[in-house]
C-alpha positions as CSV (number, residue, x, y, z in Angstrom):
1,X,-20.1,3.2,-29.1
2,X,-18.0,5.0,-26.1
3,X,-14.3,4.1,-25.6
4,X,-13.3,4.0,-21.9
5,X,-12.4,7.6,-22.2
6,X,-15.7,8.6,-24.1
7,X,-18.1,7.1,-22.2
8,X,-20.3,9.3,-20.1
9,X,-21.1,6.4,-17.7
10,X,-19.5,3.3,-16.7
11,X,-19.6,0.5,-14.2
12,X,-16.1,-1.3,-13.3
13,X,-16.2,-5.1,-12.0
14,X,-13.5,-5.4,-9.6
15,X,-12.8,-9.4,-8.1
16,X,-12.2,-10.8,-5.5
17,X,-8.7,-12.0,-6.4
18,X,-7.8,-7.9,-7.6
19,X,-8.4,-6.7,-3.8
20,X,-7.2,-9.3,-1.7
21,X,-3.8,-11.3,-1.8
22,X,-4.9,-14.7,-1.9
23,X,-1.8,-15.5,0.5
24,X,-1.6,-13.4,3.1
25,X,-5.5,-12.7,3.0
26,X,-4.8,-8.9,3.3
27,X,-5.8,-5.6,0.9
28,X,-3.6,-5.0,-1.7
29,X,-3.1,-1.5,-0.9
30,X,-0.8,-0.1,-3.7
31,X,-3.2,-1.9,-6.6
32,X,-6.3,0.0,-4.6
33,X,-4.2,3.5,-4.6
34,X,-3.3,3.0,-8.3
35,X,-7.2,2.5,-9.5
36,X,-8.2,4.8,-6.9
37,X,-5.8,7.3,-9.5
38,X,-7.8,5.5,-12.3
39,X,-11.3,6.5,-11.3
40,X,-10.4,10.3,-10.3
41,X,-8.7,10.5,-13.7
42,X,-12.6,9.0,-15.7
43,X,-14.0,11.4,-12.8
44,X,-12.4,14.4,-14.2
45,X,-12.7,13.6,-17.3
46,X,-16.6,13.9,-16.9
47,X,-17.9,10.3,-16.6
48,X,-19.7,9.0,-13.8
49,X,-18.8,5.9,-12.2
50,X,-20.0,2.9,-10.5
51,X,-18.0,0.3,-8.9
52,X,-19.3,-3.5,-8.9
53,X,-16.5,-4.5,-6.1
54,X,-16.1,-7.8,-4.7
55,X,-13.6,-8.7,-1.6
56,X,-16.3,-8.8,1.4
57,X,-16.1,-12.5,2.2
58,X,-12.6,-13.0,1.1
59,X,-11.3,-10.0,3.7
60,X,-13.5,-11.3,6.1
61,X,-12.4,-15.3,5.7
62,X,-8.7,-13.7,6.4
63,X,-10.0,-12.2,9.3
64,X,-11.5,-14.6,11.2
65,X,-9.3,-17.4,9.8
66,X,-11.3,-19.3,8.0
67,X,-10.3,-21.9,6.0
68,X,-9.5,-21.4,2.2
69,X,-12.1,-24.0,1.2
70,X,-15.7,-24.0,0.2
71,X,-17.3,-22.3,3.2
72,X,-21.1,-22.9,4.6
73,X,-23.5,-20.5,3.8
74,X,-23.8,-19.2,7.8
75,X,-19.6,-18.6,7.4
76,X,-20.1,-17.1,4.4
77,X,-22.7,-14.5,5.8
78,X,-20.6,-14.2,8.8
79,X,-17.3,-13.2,6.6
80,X,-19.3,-11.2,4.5
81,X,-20.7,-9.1,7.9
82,X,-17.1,-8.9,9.0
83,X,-15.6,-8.2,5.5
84,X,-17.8,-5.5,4.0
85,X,-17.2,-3.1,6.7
86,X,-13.2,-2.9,6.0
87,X,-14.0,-2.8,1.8
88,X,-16.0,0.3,2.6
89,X,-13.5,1.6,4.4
90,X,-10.5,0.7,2.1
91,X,-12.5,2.1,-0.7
92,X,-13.4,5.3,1.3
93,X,-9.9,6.0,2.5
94,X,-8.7,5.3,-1.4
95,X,-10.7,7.9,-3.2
96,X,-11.1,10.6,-0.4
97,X,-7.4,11.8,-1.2
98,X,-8.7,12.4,-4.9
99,X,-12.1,15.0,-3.2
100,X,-14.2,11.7,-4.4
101,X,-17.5,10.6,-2.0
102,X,-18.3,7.0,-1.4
103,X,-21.7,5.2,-0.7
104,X,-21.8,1.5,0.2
105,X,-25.3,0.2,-1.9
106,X,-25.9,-3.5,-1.2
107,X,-28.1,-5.4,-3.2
108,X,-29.8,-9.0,-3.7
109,X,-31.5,-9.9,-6.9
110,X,-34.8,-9.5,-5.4
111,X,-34.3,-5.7,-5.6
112,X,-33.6,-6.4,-9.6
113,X,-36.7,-9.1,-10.1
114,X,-39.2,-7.2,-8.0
115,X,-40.4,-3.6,-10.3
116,X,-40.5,-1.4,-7.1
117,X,-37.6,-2.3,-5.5
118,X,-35.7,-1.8,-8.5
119,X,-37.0,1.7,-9.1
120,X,-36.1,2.1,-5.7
121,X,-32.5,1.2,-6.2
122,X,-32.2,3.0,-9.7
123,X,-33.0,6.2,-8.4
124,X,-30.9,6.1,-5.4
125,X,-27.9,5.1,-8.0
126,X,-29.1,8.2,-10.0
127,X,-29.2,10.5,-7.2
128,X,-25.9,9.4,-6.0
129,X,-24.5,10.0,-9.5
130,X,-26.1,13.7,-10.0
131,X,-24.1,14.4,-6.6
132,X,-21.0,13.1,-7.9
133,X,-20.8,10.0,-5.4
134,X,-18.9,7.1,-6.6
135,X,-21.1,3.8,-5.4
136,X,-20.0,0.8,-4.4
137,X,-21.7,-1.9,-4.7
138,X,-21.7,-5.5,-3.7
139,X,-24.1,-8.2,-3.0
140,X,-25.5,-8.3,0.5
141,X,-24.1,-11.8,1.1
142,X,-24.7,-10.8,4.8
143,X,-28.5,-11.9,4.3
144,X,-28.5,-13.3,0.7
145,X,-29.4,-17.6,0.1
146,X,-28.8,-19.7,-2.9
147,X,-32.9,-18.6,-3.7
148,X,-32.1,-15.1,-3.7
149,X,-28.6,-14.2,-4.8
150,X,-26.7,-13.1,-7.9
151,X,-24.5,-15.6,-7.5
152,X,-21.6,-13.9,-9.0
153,X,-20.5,-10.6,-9.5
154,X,-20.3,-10.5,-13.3
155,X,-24.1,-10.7,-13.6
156,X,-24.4,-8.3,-11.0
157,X,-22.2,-5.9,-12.4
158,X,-24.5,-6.8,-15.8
159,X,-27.8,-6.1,-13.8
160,X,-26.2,-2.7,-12.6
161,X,-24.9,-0.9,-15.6
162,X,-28.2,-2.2,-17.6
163,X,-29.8,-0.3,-14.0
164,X,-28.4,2.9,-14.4
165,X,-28.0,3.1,-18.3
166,X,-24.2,2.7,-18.7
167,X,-22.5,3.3,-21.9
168,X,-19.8,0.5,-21.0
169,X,-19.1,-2.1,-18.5
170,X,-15.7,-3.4,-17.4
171,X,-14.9,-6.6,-16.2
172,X,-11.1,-6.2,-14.2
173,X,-10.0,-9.9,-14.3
174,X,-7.4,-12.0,-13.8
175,X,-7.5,-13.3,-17.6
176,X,-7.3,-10.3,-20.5
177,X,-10.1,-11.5,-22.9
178,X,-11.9,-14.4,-23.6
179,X,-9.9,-16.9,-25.9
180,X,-10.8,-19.7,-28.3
181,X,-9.3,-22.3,-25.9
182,X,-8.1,-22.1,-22.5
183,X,-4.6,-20.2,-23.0
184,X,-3.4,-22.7,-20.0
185,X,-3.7,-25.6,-21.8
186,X,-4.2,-25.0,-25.5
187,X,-0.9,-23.3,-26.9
188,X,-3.0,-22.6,-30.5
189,X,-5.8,-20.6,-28.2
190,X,-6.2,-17.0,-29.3
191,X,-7.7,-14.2,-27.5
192,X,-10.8,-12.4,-29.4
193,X,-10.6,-8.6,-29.5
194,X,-13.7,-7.8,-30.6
195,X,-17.1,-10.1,-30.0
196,X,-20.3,-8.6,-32.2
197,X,-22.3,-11.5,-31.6
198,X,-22.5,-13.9,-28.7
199,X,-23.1,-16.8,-30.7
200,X,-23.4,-20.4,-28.9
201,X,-19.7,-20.9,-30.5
202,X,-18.9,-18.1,-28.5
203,X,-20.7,-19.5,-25.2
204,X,-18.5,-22.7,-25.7
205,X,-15.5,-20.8,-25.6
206,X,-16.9,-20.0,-22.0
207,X,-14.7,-21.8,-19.2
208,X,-15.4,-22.1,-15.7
209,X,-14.1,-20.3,-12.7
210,X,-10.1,-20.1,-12.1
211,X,-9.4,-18.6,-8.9
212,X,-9.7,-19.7,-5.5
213,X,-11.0,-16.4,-4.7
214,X,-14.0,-15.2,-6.9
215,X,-17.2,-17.8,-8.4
216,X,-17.0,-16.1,-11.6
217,X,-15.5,-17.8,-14.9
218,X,-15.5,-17.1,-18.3
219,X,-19.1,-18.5,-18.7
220,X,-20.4,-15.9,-16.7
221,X,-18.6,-12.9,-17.9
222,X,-20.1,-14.3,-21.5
223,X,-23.5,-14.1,-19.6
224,X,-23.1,-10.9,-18.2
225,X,-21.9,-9.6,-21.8
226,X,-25.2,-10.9,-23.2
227,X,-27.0,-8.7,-20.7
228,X,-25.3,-6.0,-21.0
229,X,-25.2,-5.7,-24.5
230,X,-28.9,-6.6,-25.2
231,X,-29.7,-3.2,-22.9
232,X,-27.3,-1.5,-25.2
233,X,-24.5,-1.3,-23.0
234,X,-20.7,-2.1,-24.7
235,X,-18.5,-4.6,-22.4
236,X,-14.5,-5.4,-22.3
237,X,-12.9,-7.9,-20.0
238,X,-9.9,-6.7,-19.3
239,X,-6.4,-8.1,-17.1
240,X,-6.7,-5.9,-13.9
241,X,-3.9,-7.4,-11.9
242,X,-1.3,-5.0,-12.7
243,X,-1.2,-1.3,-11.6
244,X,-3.5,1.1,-12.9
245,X,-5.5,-1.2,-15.6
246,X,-8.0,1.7,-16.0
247,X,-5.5,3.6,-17.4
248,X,-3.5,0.4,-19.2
249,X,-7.0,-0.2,-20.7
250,X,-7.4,3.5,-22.0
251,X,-3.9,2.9,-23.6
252,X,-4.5,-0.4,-25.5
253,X,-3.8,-2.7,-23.1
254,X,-5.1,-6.3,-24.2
255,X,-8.7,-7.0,-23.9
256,X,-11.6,-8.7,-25.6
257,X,-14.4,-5.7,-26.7
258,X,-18.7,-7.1,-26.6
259,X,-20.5,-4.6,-28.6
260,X,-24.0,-3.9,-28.3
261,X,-26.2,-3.2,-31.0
262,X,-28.7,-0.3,-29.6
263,X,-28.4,2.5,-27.8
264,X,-28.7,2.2,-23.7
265,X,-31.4,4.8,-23.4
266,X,-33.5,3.6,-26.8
267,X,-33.4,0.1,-25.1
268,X,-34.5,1.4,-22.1
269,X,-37.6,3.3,-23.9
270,X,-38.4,-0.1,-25.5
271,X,-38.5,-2.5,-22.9
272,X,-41.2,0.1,-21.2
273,X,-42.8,1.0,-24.5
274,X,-43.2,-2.8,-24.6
275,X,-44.6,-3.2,-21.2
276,X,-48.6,-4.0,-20.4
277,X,-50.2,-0.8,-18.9
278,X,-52.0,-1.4,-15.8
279,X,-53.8,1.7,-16.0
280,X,-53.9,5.1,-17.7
281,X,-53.3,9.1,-16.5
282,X,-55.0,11.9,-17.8
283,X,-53.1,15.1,-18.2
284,X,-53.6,18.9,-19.2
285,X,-52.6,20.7,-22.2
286,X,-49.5,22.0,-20.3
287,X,-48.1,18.2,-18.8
288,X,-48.5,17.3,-23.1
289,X,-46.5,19.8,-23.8
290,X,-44.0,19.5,-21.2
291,X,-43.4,15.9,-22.1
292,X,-43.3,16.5,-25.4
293,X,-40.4,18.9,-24.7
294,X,-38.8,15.8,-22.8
295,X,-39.4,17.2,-19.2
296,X,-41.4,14.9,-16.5
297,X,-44.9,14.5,-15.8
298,X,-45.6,16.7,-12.2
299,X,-48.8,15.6,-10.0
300,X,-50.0,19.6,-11.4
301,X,-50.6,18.0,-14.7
302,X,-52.7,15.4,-13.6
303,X,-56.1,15.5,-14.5
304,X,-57.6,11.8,-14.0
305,X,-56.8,8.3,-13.2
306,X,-58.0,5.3,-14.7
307,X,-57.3,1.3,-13.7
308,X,-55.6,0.3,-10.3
309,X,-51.8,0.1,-10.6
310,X,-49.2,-0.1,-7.9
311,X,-46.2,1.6,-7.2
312,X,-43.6,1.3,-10.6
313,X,-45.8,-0.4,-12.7
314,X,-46.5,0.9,-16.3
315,X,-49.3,2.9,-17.3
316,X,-50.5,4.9,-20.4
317,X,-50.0,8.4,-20.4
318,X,-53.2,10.3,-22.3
319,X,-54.1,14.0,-23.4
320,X,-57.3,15.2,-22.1
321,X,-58.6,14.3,-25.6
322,X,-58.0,10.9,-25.8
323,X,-54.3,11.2,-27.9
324,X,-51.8,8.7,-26.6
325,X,-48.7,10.6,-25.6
326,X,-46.5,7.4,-24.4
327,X,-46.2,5.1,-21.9
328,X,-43.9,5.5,-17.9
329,X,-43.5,4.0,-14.8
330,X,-45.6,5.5,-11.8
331,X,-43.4,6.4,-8.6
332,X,-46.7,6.5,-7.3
333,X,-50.1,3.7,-6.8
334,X,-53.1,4.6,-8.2
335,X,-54.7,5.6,-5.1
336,X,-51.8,7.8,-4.1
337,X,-52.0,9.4,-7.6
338,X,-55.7,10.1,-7.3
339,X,-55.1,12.3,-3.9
340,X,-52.3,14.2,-5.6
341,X,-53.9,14.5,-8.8
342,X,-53.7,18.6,-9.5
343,X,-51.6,19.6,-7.1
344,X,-48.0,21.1,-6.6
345,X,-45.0,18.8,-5.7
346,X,-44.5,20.6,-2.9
347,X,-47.8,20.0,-1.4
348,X,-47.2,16.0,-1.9
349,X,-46.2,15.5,1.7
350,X,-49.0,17.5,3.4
351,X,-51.9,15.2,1.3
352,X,-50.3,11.9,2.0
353,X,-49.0,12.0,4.7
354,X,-45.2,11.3,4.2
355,X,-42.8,13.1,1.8
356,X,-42.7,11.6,-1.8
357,X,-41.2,11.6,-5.2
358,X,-41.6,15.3,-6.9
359,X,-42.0,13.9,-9.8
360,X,-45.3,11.2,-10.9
361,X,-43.5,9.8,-14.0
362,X,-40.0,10.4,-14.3
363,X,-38.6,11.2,-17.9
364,X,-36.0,8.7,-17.9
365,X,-39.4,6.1,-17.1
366,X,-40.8,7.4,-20.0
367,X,-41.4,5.8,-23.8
368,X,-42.9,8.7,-25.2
């Protein structure tokens, strides 16, 4: 399992009550420079890194002086509208002195629950990444409802680093662990450092939310932990009110450690390995070998196409001979598959119509 300064990818949960002074309603400027320092230094050091950042509606409450109270969902959407434009900014004008690009990705948790959407998302995260890009992402509370929301950002920071295959997921929060009792109140609580299995005595440790600010508590960063680490994925909640906790963190700074028990990318292969194919592909002699070698399965390789199947669904891969060679999820239906079947990437556009995916089954789709 990856330390902070091992991992090769990680995705850091920023709140609400981190970014914004709960006071004055304003950023927090010299807290944003200081991680802003954080992230170039994990950048440098070769990670990539997504940020899970919250702040939206709280900016955007300040702004058009709301009320620090429970707000409706239209004022909410409203802030959020208002908000989100000046925590891209912030975070734009905070890591461009450091060389580092920005890219606002909004998200709902239909884009996780529905297959296609959430291929759609992961490889715009992954093609941000290969470029180097830092995302940011946040909830589009703009257009998200009770029926369609995360709800929190803990889970959606979960949902995210299970996406793109993080080694390690940090919770920044205003509390450095999770404790046996609520420090406030219970002077014989004690903070766990290291959590190996979320039992349900660990879930009633679980408190509920403590800021005016954020909607997450302690019962939801347990949550997110149990998502995280079932995809393989390590998770620390960490105090991140202070400057720098990035690089606090790296040097021991309190913190309560959920380790997970498989590797990301072996979960990944399972939960598709474990998937019902709608349908099965047919490839050459060359494709076999290629994915054998760990490459990607090319429309060239295609030989035939069995079953109808829709855009990311799973689908058996097959030799020409009949030999089962794995499982993956289509970037393509079965109908587009069938018009492409032989032919060079580069020819994708001119058959369909529109420019696609190079690539029919991506590798990292791919239980082989």
């Amino acid at each position: 399992m990856a330390t902070l300064t091992e991992a090769r990818r990680v995705v850091v949960k920023i709140g609400s009550a981190l970014l914004v002074d709960r006071v004055t309603g304003d950023l927090r400027r010299d807290w944003l420079t200081a991680i802003a320092q954080d992230i170039a230094d994990l950048k440098a050091g070769g990670a990539d890194v997504v940020l899970v950042s919250s702040g939206s509606i709280a900016l955007g409450r300040g702004i058009l002086n709301l009320p620090h109270t429970v707000l409706a969902l239209e004022q909410s959407q409203a802030a959020a509208a208002v908000g989100q434009i000046q925590l891209a900014r912030a975070w734009q004008e905070a890591l461009a002195p450091h060389d580092l690009t920005t890219a606002q990705v909004l998200v709902t948790l239909e884009d996780s629950a529905d297959r296609r959407r959430y291929l759609n998302s992961r490889a715009t995260l992954e093609t941000l990444l290969g470029f180097g890009v830092v995302p940011i992402v946040n909830e589009n509370d703009t257009v998200a409802t009770d029926e369609i929301r995360y709800g929190d950002n803990d889970r959606l920071a979960a949902q995210v680093a299970v996406t793109v295959g993080a080694e390690l997921l940090v919770l920044l929060s205003d509390v450095d662990g999770l404790y046996t009792g609520n420090p406030n109140s219970d002077p014989d609580a004690r903070r766990l450092e290291v959590v190996d299995n979320i039992t349900p005595e660990i879930e009633a440790m679980a408190g509920d939310a403590g800021s005016g600010l954020s909607k997450g508590g302690m019962k939801t960063k347990v949550m997110a932990a149990k998502t995280a680490t079932a995809s393989g994925c390590a998770m620390i909640i960490s105090h991140g009110a202070d400057l720098h906790p990035l690089k606090r963190l790296s040097q021991g700074a309190p913190s309560t450690l959920f380790t997970p028990h498989i590797d990301p990318h072996a979960a990944r292969k399972r939960w598709i390995a474990a998937m019902k194919p709608q349908g099965v592909l047919n490839v050459d002699a060359g494709a076999a070998r290629a994915l054998a070698s760990g490459k990607s399965l090319l429309p060239a390789g295609l030989r035939g196409i069995e079953g109808d199947f829709g855009r990311g669904d799973p689908v058996t891969i097959r030799s020409v001979a009949g030999e089962t060679l794995g499982q993956g999820l289509t970037r393509y239906t079965a109908e587009e598959a069938r018009a492409i079947a032989g032919h060079h990437s580069r020819d994708i556009e001119g058959i369909l119509g529109y420019p696609g995916r190079a690539v029919l089954v991506h590798r990292d789709d791919m239980a082989v």
